[in-house]
N, C-alpha and C positions, 0 to 999 in steps of 0.2 A: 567792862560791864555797863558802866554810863553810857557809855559811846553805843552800845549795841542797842540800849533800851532807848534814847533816844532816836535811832534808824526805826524800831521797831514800831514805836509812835509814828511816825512821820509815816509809812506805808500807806496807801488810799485802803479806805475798806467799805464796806457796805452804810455806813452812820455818815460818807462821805462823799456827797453826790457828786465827786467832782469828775475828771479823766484818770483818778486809776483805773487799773488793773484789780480786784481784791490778791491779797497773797502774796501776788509775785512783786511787787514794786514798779512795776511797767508803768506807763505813762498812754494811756489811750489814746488814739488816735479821734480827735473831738468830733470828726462828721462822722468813724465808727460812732462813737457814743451815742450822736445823736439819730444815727439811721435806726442802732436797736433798739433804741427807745421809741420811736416811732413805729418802727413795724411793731411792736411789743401793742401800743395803745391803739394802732390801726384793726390785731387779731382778732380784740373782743368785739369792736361795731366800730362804724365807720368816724370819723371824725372829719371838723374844720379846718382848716390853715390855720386858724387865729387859735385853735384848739390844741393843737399840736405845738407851736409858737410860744405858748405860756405854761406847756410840759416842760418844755425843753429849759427856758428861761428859769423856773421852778429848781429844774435839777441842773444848773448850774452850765450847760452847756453856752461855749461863746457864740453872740449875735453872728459872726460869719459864718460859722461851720452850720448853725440853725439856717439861716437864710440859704445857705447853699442844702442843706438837704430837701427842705419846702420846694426849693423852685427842680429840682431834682424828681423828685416824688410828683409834684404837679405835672411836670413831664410825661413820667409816665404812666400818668392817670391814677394813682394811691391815693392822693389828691385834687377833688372837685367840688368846689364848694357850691358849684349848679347842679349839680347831683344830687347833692345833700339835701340840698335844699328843695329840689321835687320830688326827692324819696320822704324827708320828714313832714311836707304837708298832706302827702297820700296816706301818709300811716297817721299822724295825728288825728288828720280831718273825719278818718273814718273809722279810727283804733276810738278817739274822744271826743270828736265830733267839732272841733274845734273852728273856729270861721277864720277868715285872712285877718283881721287884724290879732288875735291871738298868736295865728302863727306867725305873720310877722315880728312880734315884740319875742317869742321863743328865739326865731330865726337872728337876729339881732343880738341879740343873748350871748348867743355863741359866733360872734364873730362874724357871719354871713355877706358878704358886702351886698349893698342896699339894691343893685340891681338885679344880682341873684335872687333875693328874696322878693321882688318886686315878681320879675318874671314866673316866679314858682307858684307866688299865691294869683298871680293872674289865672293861672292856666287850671285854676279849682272852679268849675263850672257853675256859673250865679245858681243853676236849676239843682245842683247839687247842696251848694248851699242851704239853699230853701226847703228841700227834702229831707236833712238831717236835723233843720232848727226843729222841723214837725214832729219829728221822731222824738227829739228829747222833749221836748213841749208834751207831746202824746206820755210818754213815761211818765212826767213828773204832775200833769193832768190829775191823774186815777187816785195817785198820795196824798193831793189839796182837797179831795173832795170833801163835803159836809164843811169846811171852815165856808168864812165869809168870804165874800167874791173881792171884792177888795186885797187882803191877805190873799187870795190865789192868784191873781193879778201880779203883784206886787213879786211874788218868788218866780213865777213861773218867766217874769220880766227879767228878774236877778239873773233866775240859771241860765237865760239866755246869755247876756251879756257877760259873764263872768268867763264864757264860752268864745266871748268877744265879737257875736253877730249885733251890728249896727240897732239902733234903734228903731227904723223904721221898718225893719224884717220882723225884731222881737215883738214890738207893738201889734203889725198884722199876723202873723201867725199866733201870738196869745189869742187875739179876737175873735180869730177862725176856729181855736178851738173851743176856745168858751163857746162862740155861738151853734158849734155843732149839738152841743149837752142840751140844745133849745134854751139859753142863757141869751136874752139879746143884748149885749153890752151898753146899745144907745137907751133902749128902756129904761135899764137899772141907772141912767143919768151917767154911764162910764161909757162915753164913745173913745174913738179911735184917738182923740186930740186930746181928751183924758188921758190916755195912756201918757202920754209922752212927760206928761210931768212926776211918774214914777221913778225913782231913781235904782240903781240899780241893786244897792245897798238896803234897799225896802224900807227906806225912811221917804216919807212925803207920804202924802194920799190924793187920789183926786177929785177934782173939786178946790 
């Protein structure tokens, strides 16, 4: 009876992320392991190399069998991290309006290597850019109104940047739209070089 509850302990089961079998006491085969656990986290949305890599490592699978199924899957195309990489700035950029350096540090996040992300946020069109900072500038315009100019300055500068679009885009597209409202930024003594010492965090003022 020892001896049987003993065996019984020792079987892999689900609390055991290793290469069992649950049940039967079998010994899985480690690139199975790690193929279905791969297809399994590739069904819901796509993933990284580096994303799939610290699945596998997570659930115990060994470094060969993992590296042989990556370069496997990369083969035949399950795996593309340039792919990803110009699907996830197409859909960020225009799902949350997000600029190349945002997506950048997202794309690095998860793994990306730095040429893939290089090439992906290149190819996000400066004019496009500059058309979506409006848009959210244009939204968040309408909500600042009646506060002090300063204070709208100041967030409208923030949401820029938190957004990740450089300073000198958030700077003129703020001033463009202040000054559409008939607001002239240089009269109220806030021109464009004003801007720049607004931080992004809405501490500073300027002047």
């Amino acid at each position: 009876m020892p001896d049987q509850a003993r065996e019984t302990s020792a079987r892999p089961g689900p609390d055991r992320p290793g290469l069992g079998q649950p049940g039967t006491g079998q010994v899985r085969d480690p690139e199975e392991q790690a193929r279905q656990l791969c297809l399994r986290l590739l069904t819901g949305r796509p993933r990284t190399r580096a994303q799939l890599a610290g699945a596998m490592q997570r659930h115990g699978v060994p470094e060969d069998a993992a590296t042989a199924v990556l370069a496997r899957f990369a083969e035949v195309g399950l795996i593309d991290d340039a792919a990803f990489a110009r699907a996830w700035v197409e859909s960020r950029h225009h799902g949350r309006g997000l600029a190349r350096r945002a997506l950048s540090a997202e794309l690095k996040q998860r793994g990306v290597d730095g040429q893939d992300i290089s090439a992906a946020v290149s190819a996000l069109d400066p004019a496009d850019e500059m058309a979506t900072a409006r848009r959210l500038v244009d939204k968040g315009l309408a909500a600042s109104r009646g506060k002090p100019l300063p204070t709208r300055i100041r967030r409208l500068v923030g949401l820029l940047a938190r957004k990740g679009y450089p300073a000198p885009i958030a700077y003129r597209v703020v001033r463009e739209a202040i000054e559409q409202e008939g607001i002239d930024t240089a009269d109220a003594g806030m021109d464009l070089d004003d801007l720049a010492f607004i931080t992004p965090d809405g501490e500073g003022s300027p002047g």
